[in-house]
N, C-alpha and C positions, 0 to 999 in steps of 0.2 A: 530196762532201767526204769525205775518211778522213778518221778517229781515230786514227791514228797517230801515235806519238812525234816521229816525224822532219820533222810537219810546225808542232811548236814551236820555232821559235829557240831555241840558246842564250842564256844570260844573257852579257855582256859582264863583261869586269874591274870595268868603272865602274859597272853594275849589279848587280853581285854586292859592291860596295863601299857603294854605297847603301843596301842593301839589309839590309847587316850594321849600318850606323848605324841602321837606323830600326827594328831589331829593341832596338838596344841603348836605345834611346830611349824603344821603350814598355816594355822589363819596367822600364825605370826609372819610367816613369808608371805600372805596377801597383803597385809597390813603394809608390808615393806613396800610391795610393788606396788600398791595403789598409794601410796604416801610419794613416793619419788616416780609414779607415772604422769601420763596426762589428765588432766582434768575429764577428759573424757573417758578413760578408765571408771572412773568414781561415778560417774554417770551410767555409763554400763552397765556397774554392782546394780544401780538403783531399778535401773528398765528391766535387770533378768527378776531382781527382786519381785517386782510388779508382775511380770510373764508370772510365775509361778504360784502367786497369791493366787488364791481362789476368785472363780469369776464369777457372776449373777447365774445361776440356773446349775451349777454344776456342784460338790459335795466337797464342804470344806474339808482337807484332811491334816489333822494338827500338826505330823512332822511335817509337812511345806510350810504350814502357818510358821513352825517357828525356823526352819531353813531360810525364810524369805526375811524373818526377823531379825537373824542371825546376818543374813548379808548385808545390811543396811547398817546393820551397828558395824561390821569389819568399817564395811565404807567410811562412816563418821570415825572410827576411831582412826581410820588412814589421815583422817583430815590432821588431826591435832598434829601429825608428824609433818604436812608439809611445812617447804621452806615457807618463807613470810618473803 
């Protein structure tokens, strides 16, 4: 068996369409959970954010940059939904 690239499939149109909804579907179910969790959930989002950021000596790589970007705006927009 190789490990090579070439012997994964493409994703299809309708796979790659599927795939964008059930993305959008769970930062909406994070967004839920961290808006009605603990305040320390929200903190959490922000500490794995930071773990994953690039560290001094080691080779930034942009899909973390913006994973870790991405987690911190979930977090903030959690915020707008807590109660008051």
């Amino acid at each position: 068996m190789s490990d090579s690239k070439s012997d994964v499939p493409s994703l299809t149109d309708a796979e790659l369409i599927h795939l964008r909804i059930r993305v959008i579907a769970l930062e909406n179910l994070v967004i839920a959970l961290l808006a009605d969790g603990p305040e320390r959930q929200s903190i959490l989002a922000h500490e794995m954010a930071a773990h994953i950021s690039p560290r001094p000596g080691y080779t930034p790589h942009a899909l973390t940059i913006q994973a870790a970007s991405l987690m911190i705006d979930l977090a903030k927009r959690a915020q707008s939904f807590r109660a008051a």
